[in-house]
N, C-alpha and C positions, 0 to 999 in steps of 0.2 A: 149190460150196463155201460152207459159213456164216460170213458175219463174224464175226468172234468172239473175245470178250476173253478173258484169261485164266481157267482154271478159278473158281481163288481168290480173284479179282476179280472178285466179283460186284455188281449193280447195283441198287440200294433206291427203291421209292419209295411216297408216303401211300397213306394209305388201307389195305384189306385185301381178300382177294378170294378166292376157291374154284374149284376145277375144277368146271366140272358133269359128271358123270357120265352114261357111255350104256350101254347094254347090245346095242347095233348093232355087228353085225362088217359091213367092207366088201368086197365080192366081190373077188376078185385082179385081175379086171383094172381096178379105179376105185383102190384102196390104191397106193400107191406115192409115189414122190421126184417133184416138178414141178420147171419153173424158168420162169420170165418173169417178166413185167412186172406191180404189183402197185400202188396207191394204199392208205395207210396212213396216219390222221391227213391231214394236206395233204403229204405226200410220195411221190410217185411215182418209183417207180425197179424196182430186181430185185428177186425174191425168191426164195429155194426152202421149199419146201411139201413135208414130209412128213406121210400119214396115211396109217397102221397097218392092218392086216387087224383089229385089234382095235378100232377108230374113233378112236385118239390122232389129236391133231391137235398139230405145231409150224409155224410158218410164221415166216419169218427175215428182214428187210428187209435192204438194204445200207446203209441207214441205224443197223444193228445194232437195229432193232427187234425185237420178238418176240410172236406169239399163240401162245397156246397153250389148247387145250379138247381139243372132240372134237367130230366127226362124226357123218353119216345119211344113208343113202341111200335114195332112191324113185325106183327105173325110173332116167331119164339123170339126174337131178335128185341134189347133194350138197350137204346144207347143215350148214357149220359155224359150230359156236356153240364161241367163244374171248372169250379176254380181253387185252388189250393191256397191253406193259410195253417200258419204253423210260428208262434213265436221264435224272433228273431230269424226268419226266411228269406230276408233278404230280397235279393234281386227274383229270387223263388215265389215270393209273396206275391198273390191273386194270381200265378201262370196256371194255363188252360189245362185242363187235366179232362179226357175223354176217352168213353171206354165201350165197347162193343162188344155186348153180353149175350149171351142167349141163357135163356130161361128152357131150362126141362126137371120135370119132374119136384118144385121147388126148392131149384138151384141154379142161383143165375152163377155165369164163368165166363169169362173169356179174357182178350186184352186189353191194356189201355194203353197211354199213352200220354206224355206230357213230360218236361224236363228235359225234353234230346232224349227221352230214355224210354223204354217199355217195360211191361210186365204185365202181373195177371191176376184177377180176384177169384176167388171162389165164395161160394157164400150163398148158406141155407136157411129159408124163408123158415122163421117162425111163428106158424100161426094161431097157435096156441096165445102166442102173447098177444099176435095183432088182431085177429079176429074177435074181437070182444068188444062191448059196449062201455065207454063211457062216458060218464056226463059232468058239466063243469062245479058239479058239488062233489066230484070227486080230490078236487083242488082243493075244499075247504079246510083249514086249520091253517098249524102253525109248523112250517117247514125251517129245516136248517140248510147251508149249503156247506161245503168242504169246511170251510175257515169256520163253523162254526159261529156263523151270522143269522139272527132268526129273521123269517119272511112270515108275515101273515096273507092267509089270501082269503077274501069270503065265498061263497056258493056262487055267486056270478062268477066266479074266476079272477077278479081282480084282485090284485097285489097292493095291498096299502103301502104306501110309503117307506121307503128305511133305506137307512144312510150309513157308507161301509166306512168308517174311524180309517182305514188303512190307504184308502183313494181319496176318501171325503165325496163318493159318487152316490147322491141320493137317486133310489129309482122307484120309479110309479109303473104300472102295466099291468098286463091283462091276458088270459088264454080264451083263444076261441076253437070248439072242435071244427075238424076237416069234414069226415065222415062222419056220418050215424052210422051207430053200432063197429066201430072199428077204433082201433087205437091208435090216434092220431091226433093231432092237434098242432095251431099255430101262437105263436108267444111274442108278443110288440109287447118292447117297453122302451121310456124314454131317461136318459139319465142327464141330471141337471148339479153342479156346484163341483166337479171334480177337479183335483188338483192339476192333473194333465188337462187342460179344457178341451182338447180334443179325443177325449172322450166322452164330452157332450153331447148329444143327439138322442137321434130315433132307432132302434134296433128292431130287427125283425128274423124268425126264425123258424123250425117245426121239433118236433121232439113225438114225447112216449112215455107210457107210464111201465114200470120195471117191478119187478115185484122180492127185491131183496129183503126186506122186513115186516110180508105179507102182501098180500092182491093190491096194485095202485100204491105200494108206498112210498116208490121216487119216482120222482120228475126228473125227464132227461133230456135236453134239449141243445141243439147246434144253433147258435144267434151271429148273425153279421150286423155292421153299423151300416147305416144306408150309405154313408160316404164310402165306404167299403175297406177304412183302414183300420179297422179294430172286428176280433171276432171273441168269441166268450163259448165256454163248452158250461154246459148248466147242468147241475145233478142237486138237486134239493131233495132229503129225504124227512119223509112223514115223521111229527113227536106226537109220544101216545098224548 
């Protein structure tokens, strides 16, 4: 499960920053949902780690940190190039974070690097979770997020409107799957009338369906703003 603050509570900080772009897909069986143990900044704790058949990269601390880039693979070898974001980060916010993994036995390891500093992830492919198929009427109904804000989404995957009283950030948007048959997916939405107006824009991001209150019952997803100064960790779980 991703820590994760509310959709429309998202989290700012200097600076500015860009995805870098890849044009690498990664083989089915290196792509998938990780979890373990992860050093980020001087904090070591859990993390889950998704990256895409398409080479997304989100990776999620329980310190509610967040990278996010993209991927490359060569032979056992997975190295990804991301950017760090983390409320109130400071001069830390968007710095390059890259890490050189190898994959054996579904377990990527090795070190990274970023901040002046190093250290080193471990972390066991789940593919119980990710190997599965679904489809965007698995989206359908009526989700909550942390704060207790209800999301409606239909069978197409889109998100009807709703506006958070505590931002005043109405948002529209929509999920699109990555893969057929794998659990994956990508999440654009646009947020319009917010009190900070710079949190106004286009956001884009990848996630996972988690199964803490049966099969698919939360959404979990790492979103950046295109402008690159706001990021949001998303956890909306299914109402019977």
């Amino acid at each position: 499960m991703l820590t994760a603050s509310a959709l429309l509570t998202a989290c700012g900080g200097g600076g500015s920053s860009s995805d870098d772009s890849s044009s690498n897909d990664i083989s089915k069986q290196k792509a998938g949902i990780y979890t373990g143990s992860s050093m980020i900044g001087t904090v070591t704790g859990y993390s889950v780690l998704l990256i895409t058949q398409d080479a997304d990269v989100v990776l999620v601390s329980d310190e509610a940190e967040m990278l996010f880039g993209t991927a490359s693979e060569s032979g056992a070898k997975m190295n990804l190039n991301t950017r760090y974001y983390m409320d109130g980060a400071g001069s830390d916010w968007g710095a390059r974070v890259t890490a050189d993994l190898t994959y054996n036995n579904a377990t990527l390891s090795g070190p990274y690097s970023g901040f002046d500093e190093t250290g080193n992830f471990s972390l066991i492919r789940q593919s119980d979770l990710y190997e599965r198929s679904i489809s965007l009427s698995d989206f359908a109904g009526t989700w909550t997020d942390t704060d207790g804000l209800p999301y409606s989404i239909n069978n197409a995957g889109i998100i009807a409107s709703v506006t958070d009283p505590a931002t005043g950030c109405t948002a529209t948007g929509d999920f699109e799957l990555e893969t057929v048959g794998y659990n994956e997916f990508e999440m654009d939405f646009t947020t319009t009338g917010c009190y900070d107006v710079a949190m106004n824009g286009e956001w884009e991001g990848y996630g996972f369906f988690s199964d803490e209150n049966g099969t698919n019952s939360v959404i979990n997803a790492g979103l950046l703003k295109n402008s690159g100064d706001y990021f949001t960790l998303v956890e909306l779980t299914k109402q019977p």
